[in-house]
C-alpha positions in Angstrom: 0.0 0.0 0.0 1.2 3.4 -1.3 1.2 6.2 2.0 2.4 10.0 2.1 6.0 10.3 3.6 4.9 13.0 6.6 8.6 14.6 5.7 9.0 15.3 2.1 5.0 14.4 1.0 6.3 11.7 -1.6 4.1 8.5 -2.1 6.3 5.4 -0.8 5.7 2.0 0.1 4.3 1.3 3.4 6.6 -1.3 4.3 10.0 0.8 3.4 11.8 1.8 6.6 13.0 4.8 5.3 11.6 7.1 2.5 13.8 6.3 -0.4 13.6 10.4 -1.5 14.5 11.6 1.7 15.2 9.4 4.4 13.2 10.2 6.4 12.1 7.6 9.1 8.8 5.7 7.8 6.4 6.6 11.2 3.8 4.0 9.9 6.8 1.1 10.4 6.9 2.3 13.9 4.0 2.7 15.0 2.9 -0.7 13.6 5.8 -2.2 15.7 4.7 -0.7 18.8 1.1 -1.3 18.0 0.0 2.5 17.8 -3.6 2.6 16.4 -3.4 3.5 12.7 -6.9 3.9 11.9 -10.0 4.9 13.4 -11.4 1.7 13.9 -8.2 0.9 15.4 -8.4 3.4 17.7 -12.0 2.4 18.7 -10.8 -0.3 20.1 -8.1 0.4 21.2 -10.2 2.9 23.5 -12.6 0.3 24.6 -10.0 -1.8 25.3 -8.7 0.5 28.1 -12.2 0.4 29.4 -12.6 4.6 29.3 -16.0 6.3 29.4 -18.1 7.0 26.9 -17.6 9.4 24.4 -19.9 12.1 26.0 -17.9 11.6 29.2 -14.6 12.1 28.1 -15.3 14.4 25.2 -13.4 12.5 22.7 -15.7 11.4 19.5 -13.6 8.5 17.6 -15.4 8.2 13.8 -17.7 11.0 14.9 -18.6 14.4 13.3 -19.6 15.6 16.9 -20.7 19.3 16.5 -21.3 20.6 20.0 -19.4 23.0 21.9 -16.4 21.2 23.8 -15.3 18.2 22.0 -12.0 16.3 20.3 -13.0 13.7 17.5 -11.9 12.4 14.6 -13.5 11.2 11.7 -13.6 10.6 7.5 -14.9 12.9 4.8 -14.9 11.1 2.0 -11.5 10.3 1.1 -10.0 12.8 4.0 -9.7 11.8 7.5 -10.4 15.4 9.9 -9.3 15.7 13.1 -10.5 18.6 15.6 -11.3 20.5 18.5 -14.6 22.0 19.4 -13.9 25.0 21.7 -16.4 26.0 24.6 -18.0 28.5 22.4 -18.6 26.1 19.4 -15.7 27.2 17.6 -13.9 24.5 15.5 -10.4 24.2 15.0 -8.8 21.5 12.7 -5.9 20.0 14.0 -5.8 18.0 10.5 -7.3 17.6 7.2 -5.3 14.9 4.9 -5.3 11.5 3.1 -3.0 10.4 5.9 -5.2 8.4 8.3 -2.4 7.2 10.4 -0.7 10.4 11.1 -4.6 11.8 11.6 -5.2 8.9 14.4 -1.9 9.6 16.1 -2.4 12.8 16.4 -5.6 12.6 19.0 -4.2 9.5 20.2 -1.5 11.5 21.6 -4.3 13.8 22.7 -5.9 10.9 24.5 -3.4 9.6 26.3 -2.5 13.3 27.6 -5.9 13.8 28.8 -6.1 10.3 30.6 -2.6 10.9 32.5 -4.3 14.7 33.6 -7.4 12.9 35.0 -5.5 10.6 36.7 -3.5 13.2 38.3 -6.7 14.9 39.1 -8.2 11.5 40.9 -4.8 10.9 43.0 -5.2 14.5 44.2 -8.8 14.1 45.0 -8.1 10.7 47.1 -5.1 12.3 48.6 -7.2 15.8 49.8 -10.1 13.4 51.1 -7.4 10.9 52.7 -6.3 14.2 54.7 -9.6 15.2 55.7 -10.6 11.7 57.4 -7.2 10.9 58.9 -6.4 13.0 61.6 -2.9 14.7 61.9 -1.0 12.2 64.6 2.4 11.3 64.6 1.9 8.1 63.3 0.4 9.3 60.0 3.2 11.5 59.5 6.0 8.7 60.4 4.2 5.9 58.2 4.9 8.5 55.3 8.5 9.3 55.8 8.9 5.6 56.4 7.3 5.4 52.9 9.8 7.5 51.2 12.9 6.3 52.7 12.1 2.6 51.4 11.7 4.4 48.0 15.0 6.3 48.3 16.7 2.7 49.7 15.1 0.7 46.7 15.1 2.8 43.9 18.7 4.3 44.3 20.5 2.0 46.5 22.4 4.9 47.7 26.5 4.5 49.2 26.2 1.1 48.0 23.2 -0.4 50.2 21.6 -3.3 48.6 18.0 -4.9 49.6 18.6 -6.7 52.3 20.5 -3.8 53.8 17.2 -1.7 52.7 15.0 -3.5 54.8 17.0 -3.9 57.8 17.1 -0.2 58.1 13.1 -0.2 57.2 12.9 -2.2 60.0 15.1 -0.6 62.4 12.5 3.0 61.6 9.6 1.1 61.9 10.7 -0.4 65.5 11.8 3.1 66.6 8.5 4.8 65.2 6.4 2.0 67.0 8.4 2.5 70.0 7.5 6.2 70.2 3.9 5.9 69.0 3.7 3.8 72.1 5.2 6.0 74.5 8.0 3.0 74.9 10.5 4.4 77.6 13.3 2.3 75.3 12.9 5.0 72.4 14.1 7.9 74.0 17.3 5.4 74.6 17.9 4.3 71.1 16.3 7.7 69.0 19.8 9.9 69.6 22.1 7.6 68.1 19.6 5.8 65.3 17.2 8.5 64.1 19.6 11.0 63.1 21.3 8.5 61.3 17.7 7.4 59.5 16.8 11.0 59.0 20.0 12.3 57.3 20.2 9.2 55.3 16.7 9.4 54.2 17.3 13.5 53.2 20.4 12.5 51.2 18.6 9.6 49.8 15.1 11.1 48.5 17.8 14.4 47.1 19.7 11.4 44.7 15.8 9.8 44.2 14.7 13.4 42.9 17.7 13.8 40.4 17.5 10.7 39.1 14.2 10.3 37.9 13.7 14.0 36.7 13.6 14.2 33.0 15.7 17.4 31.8 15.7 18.9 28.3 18.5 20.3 25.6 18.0 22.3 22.5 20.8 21.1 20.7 20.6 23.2 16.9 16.6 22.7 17.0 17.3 19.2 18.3 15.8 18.2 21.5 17.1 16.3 23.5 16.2 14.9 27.1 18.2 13.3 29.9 16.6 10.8 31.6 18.4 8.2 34.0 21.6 10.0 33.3 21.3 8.7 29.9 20.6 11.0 27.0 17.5 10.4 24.3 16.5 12.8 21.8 13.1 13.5 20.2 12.1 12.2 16.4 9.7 14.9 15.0 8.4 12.5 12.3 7.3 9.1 14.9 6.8 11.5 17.8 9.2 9.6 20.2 12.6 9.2 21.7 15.2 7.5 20.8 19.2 7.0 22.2 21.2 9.7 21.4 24.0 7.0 20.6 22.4 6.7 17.6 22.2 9.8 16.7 25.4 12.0 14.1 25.1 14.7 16.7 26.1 12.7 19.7 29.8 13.7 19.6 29.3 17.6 19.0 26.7 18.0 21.7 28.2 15.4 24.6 31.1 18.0 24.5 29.1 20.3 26.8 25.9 19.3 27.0 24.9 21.6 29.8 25.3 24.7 27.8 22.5 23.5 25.8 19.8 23.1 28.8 16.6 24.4 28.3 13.0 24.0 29.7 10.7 21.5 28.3 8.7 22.8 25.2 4.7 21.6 25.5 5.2 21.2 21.4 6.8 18.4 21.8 6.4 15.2 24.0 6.8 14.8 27.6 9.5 11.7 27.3 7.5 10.2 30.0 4.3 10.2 27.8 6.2 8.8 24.8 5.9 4.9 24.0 10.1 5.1 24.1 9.8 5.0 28.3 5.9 3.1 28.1 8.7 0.4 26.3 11.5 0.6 28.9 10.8 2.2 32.0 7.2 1.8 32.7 7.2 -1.3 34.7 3.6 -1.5 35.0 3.1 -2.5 31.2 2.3 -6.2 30.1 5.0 -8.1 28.3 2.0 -10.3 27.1 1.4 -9.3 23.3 -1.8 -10.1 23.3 -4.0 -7.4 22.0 -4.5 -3.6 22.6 -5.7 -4.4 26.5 -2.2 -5.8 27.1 -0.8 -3.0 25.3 -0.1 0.5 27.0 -2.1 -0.5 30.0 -0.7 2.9 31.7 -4.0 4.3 29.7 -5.9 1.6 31.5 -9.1 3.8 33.0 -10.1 2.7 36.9 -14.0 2.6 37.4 -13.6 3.7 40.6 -12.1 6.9 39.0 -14.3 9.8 37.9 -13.8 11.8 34.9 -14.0 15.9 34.8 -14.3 17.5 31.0 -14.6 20.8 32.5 -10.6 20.5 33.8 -9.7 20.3 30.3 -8.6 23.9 28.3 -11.5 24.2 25.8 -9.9 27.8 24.7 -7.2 27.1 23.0 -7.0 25.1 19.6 -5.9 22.1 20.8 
């Protein structure tokens, strides 16, 4: 099958890697081999797969000319594929018009998944407000949550060297001295001076490396951009709309020279690299290795029941 290269606009063979006028990357290959939808049907069930709400709920229309005020669908017109945005005051703005159903259903696929992660945020701060407001302010409550974070900063980092065993004896050692002192023990006041400093500076130090590590930080490298993630360095492919190792990349060389000279903040016109399917693929432990459909693929989209969803969070101003 003949499709448009979203680079140079040739016609090339769907199954060519690379456009043979301008090498550009062929984004159908890739998103076939990471099972992106590629049509609207596709994406149909793709979205019923990840058991979301119905259209009406989440505003998103799939093979629908929806024509009410606050909206995102996508749908044919003849032999064109439209995607668009309905603003609050009925005002529609076309994200795409094209022959190019692929790059039409990426498009507010991408759009999907971003508004799934911002309602989930939205959910875990409305459980986390509500948790406050039934759990009264003790000393226990706040010791269970710094006990909580120094695991994390043990585990995930494994700071000066400490392995899991050596993890959880400490665990252990803060949960004893937090038990002690919720119980009034006369024993805690003996053993906090010499072991909770020790626990607190550790777990300070520890949640500091925790925080650097797992923050993604962005380069403009000569329009390239370029983020650091896991001190390892990944830069962003404009044509499959994802990251990929810098090792691969000519400009590896010139830019590791100084690479902090080339910081910048992250740019909302491109993707968040924790969004992208690059760290869905590797870093994203909660995926299924299964490969058995689109519920066992990108089940970070997966939609809780128990969740609710709020349209009227979403920006229906702008145009997309």
């Amino acid at each position: 099958m003949q499709i448009k290269c979203e680079y140079c606009g040739s016609m090339i063979d769907d199954t060519l890697e690379k456009c043979p006028n301008c090498g550009a990357a062929n984004a159908n290959i890739h998103r076939t081999a990471n099972k992106t939808p590629k049509t609207i049907e596709e994406l149909a069930e793709w979205y019923a797969a990840h058991n979301l709400p119905p259209y009406e709920t989440t505003r998103f229309f799939i093979g629908i000319d929806y024509k009410k005020p606050k909206a995102f669908g996508i749908y044919k017109d003849g032999d064109e594929v439209v995607v668009y945005k309905n603003k609050a005051d009925g005002q529609r703005a076309v994200r795409y018009r094209g022959t190019d159903e692929a790059y039409g259903v990426n498009e507010i696929y991408l759009k999907l998944k971003s508004e799934i992660v911002n309602q989930k945020e939205r959910n875990a701060a409305l459980r986390e407000g509500t948790s406050r407001k039934r759990s009264p302010k003790s000393v226990f409550g706040n010791v269970a949550r710094n006990i909580g974070v120094a695991i994390y900063a043990f585990f995930t980092v494994g700071i000066f060297g400490i392995n899991t065993i050596a993890g959880l004896l400490v665990a252990g050692v803060a949960v004893g001295l937090f038990f002690l002192n919720y119980t009034r023990h006369p024993l805690y006041d003996k053993l906090r001076r010499f072991v909770l400093p020790i626990l607190i500076v550790t777990l300070i130090v520890g949640s500091a490396f925790t925080v650097s590590y797992e923050k993604a930080r962005y380069y403009d490298f000569n329009g390239l951009n370029i983020c650091k993630y896991h001190n390892n360095y990944y830069y962003y492919d404009t044509v499959t709309y994802d990251y990929y190792p810098l090792d691969d990349s000519s400009y590896a060389k010139e830019f590791m020279e100084d690479p902090e000279s080339y910081r910048t903040t992250w740019d909302d016109s491109i993707m968040d690299f924790k969004e992208s399917d690059y760290y869905s693929e590797n870093f994203d432990t909660s995926n299924s290795s299964s490969d058995s459909g689109w519920s066992s693929w990108d089940s970070d989209s997966d939609w809780d029941s128990s969740d609710s969803w709020d349209s009227g969070s979403t920006d229906w101003d702008s145009d997309w």
